[in-house]
N, C-alpha and C positions, 0 to 999 in steps of 0.2 A: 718187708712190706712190699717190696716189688714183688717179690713171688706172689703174692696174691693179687696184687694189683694186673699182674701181666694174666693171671689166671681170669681176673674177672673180665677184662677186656675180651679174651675169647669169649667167654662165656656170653657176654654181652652182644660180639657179633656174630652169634652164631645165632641168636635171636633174630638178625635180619637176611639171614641166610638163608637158602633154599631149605634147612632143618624145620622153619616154621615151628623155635621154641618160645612160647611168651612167658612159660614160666617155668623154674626145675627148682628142684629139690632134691637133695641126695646125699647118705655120708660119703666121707670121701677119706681117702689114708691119699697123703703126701709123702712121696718119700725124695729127697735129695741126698743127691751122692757125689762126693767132690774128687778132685781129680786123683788122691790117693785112693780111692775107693770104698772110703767111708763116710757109711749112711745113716741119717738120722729121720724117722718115721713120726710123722704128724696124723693126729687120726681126728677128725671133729665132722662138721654136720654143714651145707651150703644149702642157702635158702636164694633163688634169684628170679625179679618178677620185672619184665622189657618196660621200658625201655631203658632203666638206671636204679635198680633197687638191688643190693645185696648184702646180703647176710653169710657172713665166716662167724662158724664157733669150731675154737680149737679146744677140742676137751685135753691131746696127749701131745708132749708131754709136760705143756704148760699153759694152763687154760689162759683164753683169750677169744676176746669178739673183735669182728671187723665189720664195719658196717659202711656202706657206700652208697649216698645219695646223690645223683647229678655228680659233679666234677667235685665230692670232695670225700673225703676218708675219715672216718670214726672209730679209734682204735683202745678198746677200753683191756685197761691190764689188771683184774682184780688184786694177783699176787704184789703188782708195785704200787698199788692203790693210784693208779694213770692213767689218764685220757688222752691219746694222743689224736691232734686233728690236723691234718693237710688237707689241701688241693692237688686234684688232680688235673694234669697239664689240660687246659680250657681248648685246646686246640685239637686234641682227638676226635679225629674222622671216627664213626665206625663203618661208612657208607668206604671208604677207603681199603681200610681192614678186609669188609666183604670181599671187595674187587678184587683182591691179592689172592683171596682163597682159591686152591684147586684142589679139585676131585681127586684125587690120586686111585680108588678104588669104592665101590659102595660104601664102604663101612670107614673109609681114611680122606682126610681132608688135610692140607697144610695152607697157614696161614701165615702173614709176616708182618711184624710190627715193628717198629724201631730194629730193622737189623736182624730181627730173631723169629726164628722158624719154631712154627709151633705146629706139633701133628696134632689130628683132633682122631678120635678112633668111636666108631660108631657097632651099636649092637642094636637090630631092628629096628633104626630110623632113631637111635637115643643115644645122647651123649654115653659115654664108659669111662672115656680116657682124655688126658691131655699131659701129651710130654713136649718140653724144649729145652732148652742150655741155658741158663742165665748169664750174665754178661761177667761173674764170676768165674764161669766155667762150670757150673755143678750142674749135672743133670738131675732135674723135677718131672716127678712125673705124680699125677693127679688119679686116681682111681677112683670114680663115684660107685658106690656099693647102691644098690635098691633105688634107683633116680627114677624120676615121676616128673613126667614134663606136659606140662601144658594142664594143670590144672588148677585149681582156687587156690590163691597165696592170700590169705586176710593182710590187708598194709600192716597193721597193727604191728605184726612178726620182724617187721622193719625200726618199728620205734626203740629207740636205744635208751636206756636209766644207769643211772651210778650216781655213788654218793657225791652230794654236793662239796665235801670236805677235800674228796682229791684232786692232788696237781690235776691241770690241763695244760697240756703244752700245745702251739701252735706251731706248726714247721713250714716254712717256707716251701 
């Protein structure tokens, strides 16, 4: 869940960035690869609309939605019939996050958040890419396939349903 959580927070400030993104859409393959050199490949679809609205569906290889409203986490597991809900640390900057950002070339930006460097990769003014290290040590790296930024997201796309019957668990 941190890998996506560190994923959204770029994504997030990049929205107050010189990028001028208010809104993206995109699929996306995740792939992480750990220090023996093996990788496991996430493939699903990212909805994200400024200042705090986002949408993860992992379709491969084990469906899952994440959904992230303001400082908290919505994480529905069909296959374990579970709702998982946290907060997200109430203390993030992302006026912070911005400041840390540097240019490194038109198309490459790096960013730093708790300790970890995050490259941003740009293809005519649009997000493409986002790699860093998790505090695990696995290298993620984020590929958005067909991204479309800065146009009508309905809220609606953000409301989240599941049956009333499954666990929900609350994590500190």
């Amino acid at each position: 869940m941190k890998k996506v959580f560190y994923a959204f927070v770029l994504t997030c400030s990049l929205t107050y960035a010189k990028l001028q993104i208010t809104t993206f859409h995109a699929n996306f393959i995740q792939t992480v690869t750990n220090d023996q050199n093996k990788t496991l490949h996430y493939k699903g679809e990212l909805f994200f609309k400024a200042p705090n609205l986002a949408k993860w569906i992992y379709r491969s290889p084990m469906p899952k939605e994440i959904y992230i409203k303001n400082h908290q986490v919505i994480i529905i597991d069909k296959a374990l019939e579970q709702v998982f809900v946290k907060r997200l640390d109430p203390n993030f900057d992302f006026q912070k996050l911005l400041k840390s950002a540097k240019k490194i070339t038109p198309k490459h930006y790096q960013a730093k958040y708790n300790d970890k460097l995050f490259d941003i990769f740009l293809k005519d003014g649009i997000l493409r890419q986002i790699f860093y290290v998790d505090k695990l040590g696995n290298k993620v790296k984020i590929d958005f396939l067909h991204p479309k930024q800065n146009l009508s997201i309905d809220k609606q796309v953000f409301q989240f349903r599941f049956n009333p019957s499954w666990d929900v668990i609350y994590e500190q």
